[in-house]
C-alpha positions in Angstrom: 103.9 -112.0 96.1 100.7 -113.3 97.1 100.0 -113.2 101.2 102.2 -112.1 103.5 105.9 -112.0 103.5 108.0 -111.9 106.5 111.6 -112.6 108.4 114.4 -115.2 107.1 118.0 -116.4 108.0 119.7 -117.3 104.8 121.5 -120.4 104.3 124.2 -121.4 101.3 122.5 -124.5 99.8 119.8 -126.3 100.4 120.7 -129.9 101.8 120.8 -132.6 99.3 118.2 -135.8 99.8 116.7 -138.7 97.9 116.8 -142.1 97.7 118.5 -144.1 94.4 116.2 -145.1 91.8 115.9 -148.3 93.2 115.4 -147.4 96.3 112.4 -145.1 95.1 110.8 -147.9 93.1 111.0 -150.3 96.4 109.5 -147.9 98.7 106.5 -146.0 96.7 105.7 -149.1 94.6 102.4 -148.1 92.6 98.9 -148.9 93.3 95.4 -148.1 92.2 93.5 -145.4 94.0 91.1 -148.3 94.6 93.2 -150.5 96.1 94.7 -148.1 98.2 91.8 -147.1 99.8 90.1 -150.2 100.4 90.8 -151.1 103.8 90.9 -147.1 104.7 88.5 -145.6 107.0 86.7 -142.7 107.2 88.5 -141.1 110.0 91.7 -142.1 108.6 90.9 -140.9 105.5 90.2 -137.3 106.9 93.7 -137.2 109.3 95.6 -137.8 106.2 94.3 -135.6 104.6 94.9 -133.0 106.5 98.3 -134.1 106.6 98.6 -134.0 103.1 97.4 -131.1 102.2 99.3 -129.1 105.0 102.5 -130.9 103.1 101.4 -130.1 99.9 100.1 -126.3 100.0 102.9 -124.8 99.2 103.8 -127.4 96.3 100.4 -126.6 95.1 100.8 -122.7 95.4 104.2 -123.2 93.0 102.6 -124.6 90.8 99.8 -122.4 90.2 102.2 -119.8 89.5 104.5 -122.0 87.3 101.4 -123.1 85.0 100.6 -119.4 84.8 103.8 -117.7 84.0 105.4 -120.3 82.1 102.7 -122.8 81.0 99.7 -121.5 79.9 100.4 -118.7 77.2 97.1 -117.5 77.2 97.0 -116.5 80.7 97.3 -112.9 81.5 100.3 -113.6 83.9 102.6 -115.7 81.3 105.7 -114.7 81.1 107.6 -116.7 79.1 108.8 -120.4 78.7 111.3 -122.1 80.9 114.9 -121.1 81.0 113.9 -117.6 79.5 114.4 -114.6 81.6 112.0 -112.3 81.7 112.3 -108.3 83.0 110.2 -105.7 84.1 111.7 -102.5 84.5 108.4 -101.3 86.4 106.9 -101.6 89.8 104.1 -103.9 90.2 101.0 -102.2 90.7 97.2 -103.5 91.7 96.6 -105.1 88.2 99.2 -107.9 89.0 97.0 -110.5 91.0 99.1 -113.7 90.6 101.1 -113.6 93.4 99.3 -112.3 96.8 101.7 -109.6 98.8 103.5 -108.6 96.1 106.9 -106.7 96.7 106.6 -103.5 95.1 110.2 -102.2 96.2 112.6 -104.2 93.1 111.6 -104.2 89.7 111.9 -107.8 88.9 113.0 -110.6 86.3 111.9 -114.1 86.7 111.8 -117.5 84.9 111.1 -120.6 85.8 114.3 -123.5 85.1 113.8 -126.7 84.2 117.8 -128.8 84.4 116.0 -132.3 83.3 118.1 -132.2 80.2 121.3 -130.5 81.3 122.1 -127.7 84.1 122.1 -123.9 83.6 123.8 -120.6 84.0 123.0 -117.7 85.7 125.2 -114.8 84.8 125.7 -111.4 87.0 127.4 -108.5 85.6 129.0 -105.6 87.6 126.8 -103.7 89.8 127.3 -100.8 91.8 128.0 -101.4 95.7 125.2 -99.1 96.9 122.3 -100.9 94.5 120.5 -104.1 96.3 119.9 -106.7 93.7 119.4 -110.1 94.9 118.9 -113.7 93.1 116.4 -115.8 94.9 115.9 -119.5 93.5 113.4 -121.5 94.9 112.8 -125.1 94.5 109.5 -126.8 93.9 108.9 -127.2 97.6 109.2 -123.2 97.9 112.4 -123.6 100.0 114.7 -120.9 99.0 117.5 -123.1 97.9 120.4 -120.5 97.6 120.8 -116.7 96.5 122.9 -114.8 94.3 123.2 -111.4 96.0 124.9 -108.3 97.0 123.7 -108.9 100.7 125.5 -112.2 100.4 128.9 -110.6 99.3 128.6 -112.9 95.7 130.7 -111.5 93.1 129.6 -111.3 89.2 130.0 -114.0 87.6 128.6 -117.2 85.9 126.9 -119.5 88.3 126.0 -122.8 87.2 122.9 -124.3 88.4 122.8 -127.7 88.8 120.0 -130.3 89.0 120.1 -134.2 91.4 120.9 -135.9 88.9 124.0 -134.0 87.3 127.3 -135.7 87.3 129.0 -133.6 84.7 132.4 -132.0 84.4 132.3 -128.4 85.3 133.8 -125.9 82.8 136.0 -123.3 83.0 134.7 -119.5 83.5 132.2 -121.1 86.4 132.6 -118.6 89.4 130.7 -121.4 91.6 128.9 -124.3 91.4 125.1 -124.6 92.8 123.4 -128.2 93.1 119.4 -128.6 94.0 117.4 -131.2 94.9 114.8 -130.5 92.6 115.2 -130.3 88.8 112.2 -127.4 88.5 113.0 -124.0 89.9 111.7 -120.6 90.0 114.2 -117.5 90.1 113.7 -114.5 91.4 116.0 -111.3 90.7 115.0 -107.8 92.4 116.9 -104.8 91.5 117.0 -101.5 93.6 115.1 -98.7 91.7 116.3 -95.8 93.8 113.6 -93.4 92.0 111.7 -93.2 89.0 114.5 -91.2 87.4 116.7 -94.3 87.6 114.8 -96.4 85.8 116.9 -96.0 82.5 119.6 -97.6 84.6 117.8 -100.3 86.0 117.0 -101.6 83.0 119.9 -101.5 81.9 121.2 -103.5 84.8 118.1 -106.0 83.3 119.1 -106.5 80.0 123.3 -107.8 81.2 121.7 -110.7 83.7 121.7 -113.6 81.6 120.1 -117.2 81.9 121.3 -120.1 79.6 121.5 -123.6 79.0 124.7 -125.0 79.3 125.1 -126.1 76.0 124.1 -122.5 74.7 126.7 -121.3 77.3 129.6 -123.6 75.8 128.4 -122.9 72.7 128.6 -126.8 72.4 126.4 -129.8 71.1 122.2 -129.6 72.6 121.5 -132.5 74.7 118.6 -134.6 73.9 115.4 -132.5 75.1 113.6 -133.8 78.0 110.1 -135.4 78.4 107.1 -134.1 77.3 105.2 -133.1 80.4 101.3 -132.8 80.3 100.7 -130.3 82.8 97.2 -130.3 84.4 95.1 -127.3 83.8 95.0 -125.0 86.9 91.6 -124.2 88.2 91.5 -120.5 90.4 90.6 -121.5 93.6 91.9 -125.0 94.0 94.2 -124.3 96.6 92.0 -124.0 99.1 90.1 -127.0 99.0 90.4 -131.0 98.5 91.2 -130.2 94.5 94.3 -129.1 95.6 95.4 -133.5 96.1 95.3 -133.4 91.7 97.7 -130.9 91.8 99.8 -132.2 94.7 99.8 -135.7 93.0 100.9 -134.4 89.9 103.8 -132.2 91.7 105.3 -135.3 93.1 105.9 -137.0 89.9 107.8 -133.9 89.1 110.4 -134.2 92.8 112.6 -137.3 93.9 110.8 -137.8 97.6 113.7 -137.5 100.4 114.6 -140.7 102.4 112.7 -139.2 105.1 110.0 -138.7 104.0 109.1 -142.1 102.0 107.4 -143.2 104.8 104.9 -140.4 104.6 104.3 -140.8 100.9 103.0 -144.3 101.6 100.6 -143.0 104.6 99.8 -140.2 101.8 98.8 -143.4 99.2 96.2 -144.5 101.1 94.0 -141.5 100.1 95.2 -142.2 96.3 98.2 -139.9 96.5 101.4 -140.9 94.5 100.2 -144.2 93.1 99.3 -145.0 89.6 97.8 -143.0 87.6 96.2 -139.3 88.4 94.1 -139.1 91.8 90.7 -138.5 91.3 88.6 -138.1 94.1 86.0 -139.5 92.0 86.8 -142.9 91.2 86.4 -143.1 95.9 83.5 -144.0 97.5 81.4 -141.2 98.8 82.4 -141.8 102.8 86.0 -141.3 101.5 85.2 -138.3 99.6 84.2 -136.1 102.0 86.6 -137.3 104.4 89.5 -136.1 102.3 87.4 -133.0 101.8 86.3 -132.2 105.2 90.6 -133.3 105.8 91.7 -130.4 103.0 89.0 -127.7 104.9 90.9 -129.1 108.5 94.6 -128.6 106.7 93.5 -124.8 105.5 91.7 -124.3 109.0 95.2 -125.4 110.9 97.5 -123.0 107.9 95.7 -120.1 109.1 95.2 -120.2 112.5 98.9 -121.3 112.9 99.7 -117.7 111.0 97.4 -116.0 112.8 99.1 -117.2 116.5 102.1 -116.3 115.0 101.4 -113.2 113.0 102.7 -110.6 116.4 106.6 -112.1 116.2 108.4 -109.4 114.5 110.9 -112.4 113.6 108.4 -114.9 112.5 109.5 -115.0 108.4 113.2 -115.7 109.5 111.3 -118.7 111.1 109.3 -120.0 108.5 111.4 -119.2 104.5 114.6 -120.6 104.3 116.2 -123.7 103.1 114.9 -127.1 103.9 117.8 -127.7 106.4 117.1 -123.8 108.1 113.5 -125.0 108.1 114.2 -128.4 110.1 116.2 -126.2 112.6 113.5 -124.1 113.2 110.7 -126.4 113.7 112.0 -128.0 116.5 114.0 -124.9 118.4 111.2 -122.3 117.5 108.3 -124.5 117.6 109.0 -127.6 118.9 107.7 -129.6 116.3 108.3 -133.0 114.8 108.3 -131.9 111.1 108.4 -128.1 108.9 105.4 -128.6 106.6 103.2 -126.2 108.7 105.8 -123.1 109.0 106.5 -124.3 104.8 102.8 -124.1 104.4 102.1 -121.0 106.3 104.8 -119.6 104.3 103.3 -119.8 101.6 99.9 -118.8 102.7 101.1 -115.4 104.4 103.6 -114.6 101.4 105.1 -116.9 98.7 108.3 -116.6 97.8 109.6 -114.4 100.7 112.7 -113.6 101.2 115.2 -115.7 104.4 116.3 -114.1 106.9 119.5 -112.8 106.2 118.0 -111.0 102.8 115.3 -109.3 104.3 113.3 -109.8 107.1 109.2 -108.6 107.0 107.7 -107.3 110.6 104.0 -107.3 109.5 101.1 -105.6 110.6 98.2 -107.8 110.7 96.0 -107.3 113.5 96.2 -104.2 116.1 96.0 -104.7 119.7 92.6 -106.2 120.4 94.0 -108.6 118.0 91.2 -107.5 115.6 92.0 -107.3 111.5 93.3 -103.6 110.6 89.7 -102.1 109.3 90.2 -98.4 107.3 86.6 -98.3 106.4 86.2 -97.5 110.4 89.2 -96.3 111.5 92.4 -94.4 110.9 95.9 -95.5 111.9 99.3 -93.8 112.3 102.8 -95.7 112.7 105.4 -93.3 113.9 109.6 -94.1 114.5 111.4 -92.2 116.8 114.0 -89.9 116.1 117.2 -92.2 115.4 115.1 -94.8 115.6 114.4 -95.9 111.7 114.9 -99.5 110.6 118.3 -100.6 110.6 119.8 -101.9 107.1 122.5 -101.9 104.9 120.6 -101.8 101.6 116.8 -100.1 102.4 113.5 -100.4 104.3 109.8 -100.2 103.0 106.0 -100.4 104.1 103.8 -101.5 102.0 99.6 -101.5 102.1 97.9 -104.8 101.0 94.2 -105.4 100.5 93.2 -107.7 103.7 90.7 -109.1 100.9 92.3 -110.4 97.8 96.1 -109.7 99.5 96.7 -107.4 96.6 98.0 -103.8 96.0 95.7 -101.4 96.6 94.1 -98.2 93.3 94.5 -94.8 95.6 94.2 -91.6 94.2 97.8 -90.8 94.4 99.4 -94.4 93.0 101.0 -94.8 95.9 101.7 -98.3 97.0 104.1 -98.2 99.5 106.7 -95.5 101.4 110.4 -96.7 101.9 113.7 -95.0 103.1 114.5 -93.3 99.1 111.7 -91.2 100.2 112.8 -89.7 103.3 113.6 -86.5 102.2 109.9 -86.0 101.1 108.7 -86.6 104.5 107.4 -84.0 106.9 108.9 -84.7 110.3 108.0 -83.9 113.8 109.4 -81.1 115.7 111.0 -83.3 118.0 113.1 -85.2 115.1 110.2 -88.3 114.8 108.3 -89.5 111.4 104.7 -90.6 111.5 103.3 -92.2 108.6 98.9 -91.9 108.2 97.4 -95.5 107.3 94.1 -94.3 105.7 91.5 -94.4 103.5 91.7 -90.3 102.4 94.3 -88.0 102.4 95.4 -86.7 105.5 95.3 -83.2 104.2 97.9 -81.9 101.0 100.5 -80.6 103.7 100.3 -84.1 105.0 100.2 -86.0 101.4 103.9 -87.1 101.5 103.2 -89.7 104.8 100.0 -91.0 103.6 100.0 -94.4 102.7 96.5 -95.3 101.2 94.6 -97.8 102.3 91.1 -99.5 101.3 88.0 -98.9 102.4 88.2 -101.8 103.7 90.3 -104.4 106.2 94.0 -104.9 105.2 97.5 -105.6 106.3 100.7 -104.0 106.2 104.2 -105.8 105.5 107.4 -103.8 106.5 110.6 -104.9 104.4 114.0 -104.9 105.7 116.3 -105.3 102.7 120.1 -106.8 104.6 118.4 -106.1 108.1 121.4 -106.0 110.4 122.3 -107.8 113.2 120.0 -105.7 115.7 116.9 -105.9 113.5 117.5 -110.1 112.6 118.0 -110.8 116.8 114.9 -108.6 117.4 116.9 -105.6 119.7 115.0 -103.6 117.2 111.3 -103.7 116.7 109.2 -102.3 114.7 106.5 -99.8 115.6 102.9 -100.4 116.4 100.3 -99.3 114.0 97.8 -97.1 116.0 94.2 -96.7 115.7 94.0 -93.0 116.2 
């Protein structure tokens, strides 16, 4: 998925917030974009906005990919509409560019839920014990709300999903009951495809998960259908500037703002954020403009050099994807910070929708010693474990090659897009018991072929996947190995 993935500790649910209706309507009462900015400075102007956009991004990144894959059915990445699960028995490959850092390991089905008009169930049929197959469901802040998974011992079942507002009786044949603070999610499954040879199987795993409505489920009386939404048209490349605030203002019609965080909506209105109406930078005066703009550059400026600080902790994605409450912890024990909305935001700028902790964790390979980018159109690398010394999992590991470009899969000469732990008996191994693995541009030479993992002529990165990392790998006893410049 698109930038970089990395380390998490899962939590069961995500913690409930909001305010009643009346409280909501007290506390973000509506205002022109005008009159909210009249008494605003420029300065002012330029701090919340940096703010806001660092508390938005990864709102923003979600919905790029919702409008794409279940909005705009012309796009080439639409893949259905909501509550419609979608499979892919197949790996993804270079020619998938909506999501940066794609995991290439698990053959996935997605679909995005909407529970405005009534909750919905996820069903899980029997799968073997040795197959990884996780459910990850992520609300629309990108906090990974709960999982459905055989790393978190669930059983198969029907699990009803469950929006803020649901007071409903809950029927029989429900293995367990999941609530969310947001009515919009996006699921996830992955599916262990131990070899190309298995992918009959796979599939067939596919084709028994099921996602329904309720009503279908009961086989009872449809609800009344929600609200038309009009969903603003997503322009490439608005994430990384002040056009992002349309988007933002439009995703926080869509999510009930926690208690906590009301007060922060109302610094955000100032800039025209949340009030009535859609923002539109336009409709400010020209001082104000580029002071939210120069604000959004600051914000995107302060995502990435936060990554890049962080980017040599093996266990920085267990720090940075979780739920909202695992995020809160680890602001202020990791970081010491007041609020999450920078590790949420880097999150999502180094690899939406990874994976917590306790799923998988992702050491990453971003920079080599003199803390300069990985570069294969000047050198050649070489990662090598020790004998005995190989990640330590109950389900699998991986390493996969990303362009340091456009964060995407990289076209070799040999389709090869990443090498895991299915392939070790392929490998050639050292005399002495040890595995090195050639990061290059060319083929190390056809005796070689089997450790080569292509890169681009070009800089890149390198994300290492730990799929049920044990207890050695999440408190860092284990760490991963360097990436060499030979």
């Amino acid at each position: 998925m698109k930038k970089i993935s990395l380390l998490l500790t899962c939590f069961a649910l995500v913690m409930l917030f909001g305010c009643t209706k009346e409280e909501t309507t007290e506390t973000q009462k509506k205002v022109t974009a005008t009159e909210s900015t009249q008494d605003i400075t420029p300065a002012e102007a330029k701090a919340i906005a940096k703010e806001a956009y660092i508390y938005g991004f990864s709102l923003v990144l979600n919905y790029k990919t919702m409008y794409n894959y279940a909005v705009d059915k012309k796009s080439p990445e639409y893949k259905g509409d909501f509550n419609k699960l979608v499979c892919d028995a197949r790996l993804f490959t270079p020619k998938d560019k909506t999501i940066v850092t794609p995991n290439s390991d698990t053959p996935y089905c997605m679909t995005w839920v909407d529970m405005r008009a009534e909750p919905v169930v996820f069903t899980i049929p029997e799968i073997e014990k040795e197959r990884y197959y996780s459910v990850q469901l992520i609300d629309l802040y990108t906090h990974n709300a709960a999982y459905i998974s055989s790393v978190a011992k669930n059983v198969p079942g029907n699990y009803l999903l469950t929006g803020p507002d649901w007071t409903g009786e809950v029927p029989k044949g429900i293995t367990k009951v999941i609530p969310f603070e947001t009515n919009f999610l996006f699921s996830i499954h992955r599916t262990q495809l131990f070899s190309p040879k298995d992918i009959d199987k796979l599939k067939e795993i596919q084709d028994a998960y099921r996602v329904e409505l309720l009503s279908t489920y009961l086989g009872a009386k449809v609800p009344p259908t929600a609200a038309v939404i009009d969903f603003p048209e997503w322009k490439e490349g608005a994430e990384f500037n002040a056009q992002s605030f349309s988007y933002l203002d439009f995703m926080l019609t869509l999510v009930k703002t926690p208690q906590e965080e009301q007060a922060l909506m109302k610094r955000f209105a100032k800039i025209g954020l949340g009030n009535e109406g859609k923002f539109d930078i336009k409709k400010l005066s020209p001082e104000i403009q580029k002071a939210i703009e120069e604000g959004a550059k600051e914000g995107l400026e302060a995502i990435k050099a936060f990554a890049k600080k962080e980017s040599t902790d093996p266990l920085i994605s267990a720090k940075i994807f979780g739920t909202r409450a695992s995020l809160n912890k680890s602001a202020k024990e990791n970081h010491n910070l007041d609020n999450f909305f920078i590790l949420r935001a880097v999150a999502a700028q180094m690899g939406l929708y990874g994976n917590s902790g306790a799923e998988a964790i992702y050491p990453t390979y971003l920079v080599d010693a003199d803390r300069a980018p990985f570069d294969a159109s000047q050198n050649k690398y070489t990662l090598t474990f020790k004998k005995g010394e190989f990640p330590p999992v109950e389900a699998f590991w991986s390493l996969t090659m990303y362009d340091g470009k456009t964060q995407l899969l990289i076209d070799n000469p040999i389709n090869r897009y990443l090498i895991n732990s299915p392939m070790m008996d392929s490998f050639i191994m050292n005399k002495d018991g040890s595995l090195t693995i050639y990061v290059q541009k060319e083929s190390p030479g056809k005796e070689l072929e089997s450790n080569w993992l292509p890169a681009p002529d070009g800089p890149f990165y390198a994300i290492m996947r730990l799929y049920g990392p044990k207890k050695e790998a999440l408190e860092g006893k284990w760490v991963n190995p360097p990436l060499v410049k030979e």
